[in-house]
N, C-alpha and C positions, 0 to 999 in steps of 0.2 A: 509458276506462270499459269494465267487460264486459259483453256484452249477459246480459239478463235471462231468456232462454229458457233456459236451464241455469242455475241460480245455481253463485255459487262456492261456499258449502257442497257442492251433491250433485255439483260437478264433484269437491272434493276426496274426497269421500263412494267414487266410483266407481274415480278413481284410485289409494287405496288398497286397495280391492278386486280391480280389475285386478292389481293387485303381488303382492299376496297369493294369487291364483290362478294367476299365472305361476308364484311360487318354490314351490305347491303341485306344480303340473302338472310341471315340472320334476321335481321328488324323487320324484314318483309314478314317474316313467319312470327315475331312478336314486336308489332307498333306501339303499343299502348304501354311500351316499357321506357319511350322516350316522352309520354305527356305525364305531367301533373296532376291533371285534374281527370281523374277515375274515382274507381273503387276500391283501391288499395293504396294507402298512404305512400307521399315519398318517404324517405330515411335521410334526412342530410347528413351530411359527413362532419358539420358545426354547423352549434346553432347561430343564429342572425343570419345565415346566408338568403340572398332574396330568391323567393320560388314564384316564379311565373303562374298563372293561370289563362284559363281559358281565356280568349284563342291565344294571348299571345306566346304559350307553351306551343302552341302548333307553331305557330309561326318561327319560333327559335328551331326545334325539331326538324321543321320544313328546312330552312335554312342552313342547318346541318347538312344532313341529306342531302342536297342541293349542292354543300361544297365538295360531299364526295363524289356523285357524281361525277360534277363538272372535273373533276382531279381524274378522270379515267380518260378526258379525249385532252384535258389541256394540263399536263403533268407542272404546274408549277409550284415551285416551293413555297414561296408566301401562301400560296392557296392549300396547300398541305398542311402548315403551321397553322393558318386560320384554324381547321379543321379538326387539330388535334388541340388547338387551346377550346374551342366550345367543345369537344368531349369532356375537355378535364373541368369545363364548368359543369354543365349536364352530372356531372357524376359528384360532385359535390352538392350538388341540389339532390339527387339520388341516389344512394350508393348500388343499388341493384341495377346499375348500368352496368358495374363493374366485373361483369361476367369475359371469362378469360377469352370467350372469341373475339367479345368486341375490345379488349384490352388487348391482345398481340397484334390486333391491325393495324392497332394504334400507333403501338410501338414501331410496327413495321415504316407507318407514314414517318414517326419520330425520325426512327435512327438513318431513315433515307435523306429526309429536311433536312435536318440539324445540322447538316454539315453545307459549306458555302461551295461555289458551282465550283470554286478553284480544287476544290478538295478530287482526288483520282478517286475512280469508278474502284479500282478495287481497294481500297481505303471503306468506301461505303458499303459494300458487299462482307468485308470483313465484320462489321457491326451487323449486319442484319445475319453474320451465320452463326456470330455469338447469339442473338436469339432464338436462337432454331438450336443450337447447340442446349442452352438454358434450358428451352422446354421440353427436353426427351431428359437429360439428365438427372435435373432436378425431380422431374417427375419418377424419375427411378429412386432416386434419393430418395423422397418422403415415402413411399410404397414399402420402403425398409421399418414394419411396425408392426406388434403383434397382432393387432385389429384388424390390418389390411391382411392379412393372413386367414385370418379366420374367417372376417367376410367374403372374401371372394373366395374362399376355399364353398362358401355357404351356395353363395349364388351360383358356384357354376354346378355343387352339387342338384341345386333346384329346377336350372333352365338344359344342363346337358348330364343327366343324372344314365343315359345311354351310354356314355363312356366312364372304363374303370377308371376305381377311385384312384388307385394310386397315379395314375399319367393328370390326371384334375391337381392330386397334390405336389404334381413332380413340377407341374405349370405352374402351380400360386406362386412355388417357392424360388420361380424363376424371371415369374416378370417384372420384381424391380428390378434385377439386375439384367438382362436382356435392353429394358427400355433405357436404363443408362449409360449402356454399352453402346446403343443407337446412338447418343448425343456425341462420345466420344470418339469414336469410332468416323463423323464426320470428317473428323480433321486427319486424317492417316491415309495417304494415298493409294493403300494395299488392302485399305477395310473400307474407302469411301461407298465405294458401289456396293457393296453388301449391304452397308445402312442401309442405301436409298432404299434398296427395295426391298430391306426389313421393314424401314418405316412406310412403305408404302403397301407394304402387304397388312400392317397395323394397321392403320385408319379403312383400309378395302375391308379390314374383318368388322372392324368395329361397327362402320357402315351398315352392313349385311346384319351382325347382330341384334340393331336397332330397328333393323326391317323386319327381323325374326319375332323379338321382344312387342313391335309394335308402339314403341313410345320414344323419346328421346331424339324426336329429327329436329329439332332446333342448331343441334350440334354438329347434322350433315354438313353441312355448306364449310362449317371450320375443316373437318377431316378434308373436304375436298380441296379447299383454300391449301392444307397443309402439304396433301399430296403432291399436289402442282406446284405449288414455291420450291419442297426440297427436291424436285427432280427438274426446275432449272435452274436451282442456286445451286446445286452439289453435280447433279451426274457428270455433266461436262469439264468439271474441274480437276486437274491437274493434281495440285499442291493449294494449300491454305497457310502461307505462311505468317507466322505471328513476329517473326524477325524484327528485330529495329521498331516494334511497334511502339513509337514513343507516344506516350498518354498525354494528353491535351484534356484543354476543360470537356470539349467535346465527349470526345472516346471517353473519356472517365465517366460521365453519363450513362455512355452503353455499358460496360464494366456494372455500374453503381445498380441498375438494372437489370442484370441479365446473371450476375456474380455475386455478388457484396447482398443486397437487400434478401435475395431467396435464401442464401447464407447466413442472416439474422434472422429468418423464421423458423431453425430449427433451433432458437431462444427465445423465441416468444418474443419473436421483432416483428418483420413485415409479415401484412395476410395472408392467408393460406394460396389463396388463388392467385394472387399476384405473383406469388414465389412457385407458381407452376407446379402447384400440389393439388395434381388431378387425380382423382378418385382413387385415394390413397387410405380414405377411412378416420384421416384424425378432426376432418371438419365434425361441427356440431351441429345437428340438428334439432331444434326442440319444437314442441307444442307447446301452448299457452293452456292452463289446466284453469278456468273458470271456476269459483270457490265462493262466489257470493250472487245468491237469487236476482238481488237487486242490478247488481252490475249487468246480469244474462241479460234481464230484460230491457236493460234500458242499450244496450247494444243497437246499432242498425241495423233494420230487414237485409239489407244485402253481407252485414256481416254473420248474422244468425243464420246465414244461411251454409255457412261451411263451419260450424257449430255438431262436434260429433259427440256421444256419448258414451264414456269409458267409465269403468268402474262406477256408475249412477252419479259421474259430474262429465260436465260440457267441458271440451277440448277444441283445440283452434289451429290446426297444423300450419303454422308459418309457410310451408313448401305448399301447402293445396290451396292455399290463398291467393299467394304469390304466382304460384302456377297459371292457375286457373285465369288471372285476369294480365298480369303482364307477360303468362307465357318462357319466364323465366323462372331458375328457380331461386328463392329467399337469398339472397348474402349472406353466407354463412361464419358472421364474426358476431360476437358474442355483444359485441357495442348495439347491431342492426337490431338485434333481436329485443334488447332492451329499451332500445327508442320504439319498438312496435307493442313490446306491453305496456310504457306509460303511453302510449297512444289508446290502447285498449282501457288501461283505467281510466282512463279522464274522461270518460262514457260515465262514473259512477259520479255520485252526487260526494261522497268521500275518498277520491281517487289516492290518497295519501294511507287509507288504512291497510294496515299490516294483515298481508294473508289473503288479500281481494284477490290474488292472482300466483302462481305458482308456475318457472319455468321446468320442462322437462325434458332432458334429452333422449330420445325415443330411438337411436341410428348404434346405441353401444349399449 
């Protein structure tokens, strides 16, 4: 049963609120990652699809925007579904929309909609805690990898190199399993309140580190988003039961989302980040290694200009790029990166010749 001090209506009430102000808060600190026409190419996700231009990319973006708003004072579902079908256009025209803040609010508006007004309040909450459950889990899941070991063994030797090694190695070798004990640990009546405010002591830290580090606020607004969802979808709650939960096309949705697809990325199925593999180390980064004179110069001023120089040839960091102008960083699937180097070759007057261009992953 869930206790009555929060009903489940205004828990779900708040929760999609929270979401809706996370993927606002987010855009507000990187706009120009929902227009088209800039200085960094979109990526579609297939080709033929139609890509707006100026204005009328504002004017679809505006519109966006505008449905979530309006979904914060007038909670209705059609206008939820509007909302969540022009993201999944948007990211089809883009793929570097598909950054995991603004895809878990999405999901959040999904698995709240999806379901018709007959459906019970906690019917619905049950689907939104299998996504809350998904993204600490899972996220422990993929952290289980020699690379995420070594690097984060790296990075904390570099930013808190004040504390001994060995409590740095006793931590690497503890946070996937800690963060997917978070997820599980939800559903257990005896360990719920421990999560909450394990996970909420997590994003408090990570917060604080970002404030430390000095880069990475993009990401605030999600930690805060996340704070505040698991501590009115869990604290207050009783019991989480999955009893009698008989699977509908519905539910099999959140299931197929939240279970099943992050469960085929550790085959070489669903993306990394979709499957709630946050900063776990096996994404790929790469620079573009520029290999032919001709190509350099006939580049654009604005691209020459994040054009660096390594071993006596010109490099082209997909993340500083990407950064720098949509504020987010590259989509890190190995398809994105490859529609960004025939983009870069077809500057050459021979964009087809072998060796014009060379990817590099720079991150292992």
């Amino acid at each position: 049963m869930y206790n009555n001090t929060v009903s489940n209506t205004e828990k779900i009430k708040w929760i999609q609120i929270f979401a809706i102000l996370g993927l606002l808060s987010a855009s507000a600190y990187a706009p120009l990652v929902w227009l088209n026409t800039k200085n960094f190419p979109t990526i579609p996700l297939m080709e033929g699809i139609y890509t707006p231009t100026e204005p009328l990319d504002i004017i679809i973006s505006g519109v966006f925007m505008s449905a979530l708003v309006l979904l914060i004072f007038y909670q209705k579902r059609l206008l939820a579904l509007f909302a969540t079908g022009m993201y999944i256009y948007l990211c089809f025209v883009d793929q570097n929309r598909l950054q995991p803040y603004f895809y878990q609010s999405i999901l959040t508006l999904l698995f709240i909609n999806i379901f018709s007004k007959k459906t019970s309040s906690k019917t619905i909450l049950q689907a939104v805690s299998l996504l809350f459950f998904a993204t600490y889990f899972w996220s422990g899941v993929h952290k289980i990898n020699g690379i995420f070991y070594i690097q984060w063994l790296h990075a904390l030797e570099k930013h808190f190199s004040f504390i001994p090694l060995i409590l740095l190695k006793a931590f690497t070798y503890l946070v996937p399993w800690m963060e997917l004990l978070m997820g599980i640990f939800l559903f257990f009546k005896f360990t719920r309140r421990f999560a909450v405010i394990s996970i909420i002591t997590m994003h408090s830290t990570i917060i604080g580190v970002l404030f430390y580090l000095g880069y990475g606020y993009n990401v605030i607004p999600w930690n805060i988003q996340n704070i505040l969802s698991v501590w009115i979808l869990f604290w207050s709650v009783e019991r989480t039961s999955f009893q009698n939960y008989k699977i509908t096309f519905k539910k099999g949705l959140v299931v197929l989302f939240t279970i099943l697809l992050p469960f085929s990325n550790l085959f070489g199925g669903w993306d990394h980040l979709l499957s709630f593999s946050f900063f776990t180390s096996k994404l790929n980064y790469y620079y573009i290694q520029i290999n032919d004179k001709d190509l350099e110069k006939n580049l654009p001023r604005h691209i020459q200009g994040y054009l660096r120089t390594h071993n006596d040839t010109k490099i082209l960091y997909a993340n500083e790029w990407a950064g720098d102008v949509n504020k987010v960083l590259f989509y890190p699937q190995d398809r994105c990166i490859h529609y960004l180097d025939g983009y870069i070759r077809s500057f050459s007057e021979t964009p087809n010749k072998e060796e014009l261009t060379s990817l590099v992953i720079y991150n292992k």
